[in-house]
N, C-alpha and C positions, 0 to 999 in steps of 0.2 A: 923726420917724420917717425912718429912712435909707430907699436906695431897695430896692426887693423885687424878687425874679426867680421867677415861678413856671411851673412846668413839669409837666402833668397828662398822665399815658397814661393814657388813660379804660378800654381794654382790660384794663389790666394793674393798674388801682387804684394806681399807682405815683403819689406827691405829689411832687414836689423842688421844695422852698423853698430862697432865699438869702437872711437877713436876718439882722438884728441882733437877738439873747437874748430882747431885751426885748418884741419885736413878735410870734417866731415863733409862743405858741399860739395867737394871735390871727389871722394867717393863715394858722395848718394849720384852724384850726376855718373859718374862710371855703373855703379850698380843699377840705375835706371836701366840706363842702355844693352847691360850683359840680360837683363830680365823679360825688356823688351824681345832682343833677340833669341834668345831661348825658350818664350814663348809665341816665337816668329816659327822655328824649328820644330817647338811641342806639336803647332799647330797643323805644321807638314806636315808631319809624319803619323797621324793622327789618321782616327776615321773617315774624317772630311779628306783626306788625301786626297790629289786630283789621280787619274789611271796611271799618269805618265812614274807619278812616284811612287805609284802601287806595282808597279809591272816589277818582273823577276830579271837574273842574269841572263847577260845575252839578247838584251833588248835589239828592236831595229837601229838604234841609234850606235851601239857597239858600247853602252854604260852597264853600272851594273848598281847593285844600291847596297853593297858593301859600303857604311860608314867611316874604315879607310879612305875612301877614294871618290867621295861627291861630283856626281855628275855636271857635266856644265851649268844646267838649269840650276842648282842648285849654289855652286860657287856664284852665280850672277846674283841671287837671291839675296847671299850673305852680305854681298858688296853691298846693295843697292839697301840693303836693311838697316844704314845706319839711321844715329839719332832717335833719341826718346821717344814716347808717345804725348803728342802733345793734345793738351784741347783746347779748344776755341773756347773762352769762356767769356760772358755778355757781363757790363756793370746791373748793376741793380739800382735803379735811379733812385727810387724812396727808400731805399733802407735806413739813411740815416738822416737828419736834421744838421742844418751846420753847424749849429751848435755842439750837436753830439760827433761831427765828423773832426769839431777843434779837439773835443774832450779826446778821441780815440786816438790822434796823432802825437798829445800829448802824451797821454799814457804809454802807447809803443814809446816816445824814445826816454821815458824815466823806465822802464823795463828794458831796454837795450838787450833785447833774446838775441842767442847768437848763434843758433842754427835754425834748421826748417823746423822743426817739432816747438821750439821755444815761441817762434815767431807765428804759428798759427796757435798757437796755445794762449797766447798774448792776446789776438786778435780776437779768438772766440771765446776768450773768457770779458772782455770786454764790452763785444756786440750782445753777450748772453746778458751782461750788466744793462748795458742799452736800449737795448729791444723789446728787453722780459721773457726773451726765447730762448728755447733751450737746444735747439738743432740748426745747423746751418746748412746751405747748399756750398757747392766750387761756387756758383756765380756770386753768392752772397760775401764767402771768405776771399775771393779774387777782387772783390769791390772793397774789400777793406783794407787789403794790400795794397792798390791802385790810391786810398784813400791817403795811406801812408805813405806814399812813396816810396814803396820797395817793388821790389820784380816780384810777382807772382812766382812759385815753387814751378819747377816744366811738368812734375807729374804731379799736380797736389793731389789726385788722387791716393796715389801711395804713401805720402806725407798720409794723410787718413788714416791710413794701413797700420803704417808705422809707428803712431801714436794707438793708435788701438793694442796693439799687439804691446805698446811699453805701461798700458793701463791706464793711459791721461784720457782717453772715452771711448766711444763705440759708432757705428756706421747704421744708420740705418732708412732706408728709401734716397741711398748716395748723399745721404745729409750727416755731418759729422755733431757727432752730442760731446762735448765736454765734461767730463765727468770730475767730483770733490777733490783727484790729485791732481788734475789738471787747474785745478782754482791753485790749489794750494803752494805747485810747481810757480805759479806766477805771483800768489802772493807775498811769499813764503824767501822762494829762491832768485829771486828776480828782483833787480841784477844782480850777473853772478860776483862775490865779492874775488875783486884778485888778491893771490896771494902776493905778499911782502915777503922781498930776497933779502 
């Protein structure tokens, strides 16, 4: 494994990974998780805090909220916090025609994208070809992964995120727009050619 650069805005759910093909779902799925929990933590310790983790040293309990030393309720917290944020996402029955559902499946595997950013890039520059529209929802781009036979991304929101932030489109009303390097990412670069040793 080469070396990795990861970069989390906990605010904004934004992931930016640097890594090599072969490693990245492996540390978007880690980084999911560390983002998740840190803004499990943001969240504690925040305004909305409940009394019990607002109170000072010397509690009834005998804790204190030195973050040295996490009180029980809190070590339980962290246990119990594992795993992504997942969402329930519904098909979308008429999105596409089976005609258009052959043409999309075709398409993904002559683009064979090889991480999460390629592979919804694929899908929505595709549907955007298909449909005539230029925004999609999770339910729409999760219907087109299910369409494809791949797994749905666990936080495709972030996938969103993550592509926004690397300039392939933009988020808006939770609907992801594809924007001219995102065509061009799939026209262009897709698939990626290997190198000859």
């Amino acid at each position: 494994m080469g070396q990795i650069r990861l970069k989390i805005d906990i605010r904004s759910g934004i992931i930016d990974v640097e890594t090599d093909d072969a490693t990245f779902s492996a540390v978007m799925d880690r980084a999911e998780v560390l983002l998740d929990k840190f803004a499990t933590i943001e969240t504690g310790h925040g305004s909305n805090a409940s009394p019990s983790e607002k109170s000072g040293p010397g509690d009834a309990d005998g804790s204190t909220n030195d973050p040295q030393t996490p009180n029980s309720q809190e070590k339980k917290r962290r246990k119990s916090g594992g795993g992504g944020k997942t969402t329930s996402w519904k098909m979308v029955d008429n999105l596409l025609e089976e005609d258009q559902r052959k043409q999309l499946k075709e398409f993904y595997g002559e683009k064979s994208p090889a991480n999460q950013n390629e592979q919804v890039a694929v899908l929505a520059f595709k549907l955007n070809h298909l449909t005539k529209r230029e925004a999609f929802s999770g339910d729409e781009v999760h219907t087109a992964f299910q369409t494809v036979g791949v797994k749905t991304p666990r936080n495709l929101m972030a996938v969103f995120g993550n592509m926004t932030a690397d300039g392939l489109g933009n988020m808006a009303d939770r609907k992801f727009k594809p924007n001219f390097k995102c065509g061009d990412l799939v026209k262009h670069d897709l698939p990626r050619k290997t190198a000859k040793k």
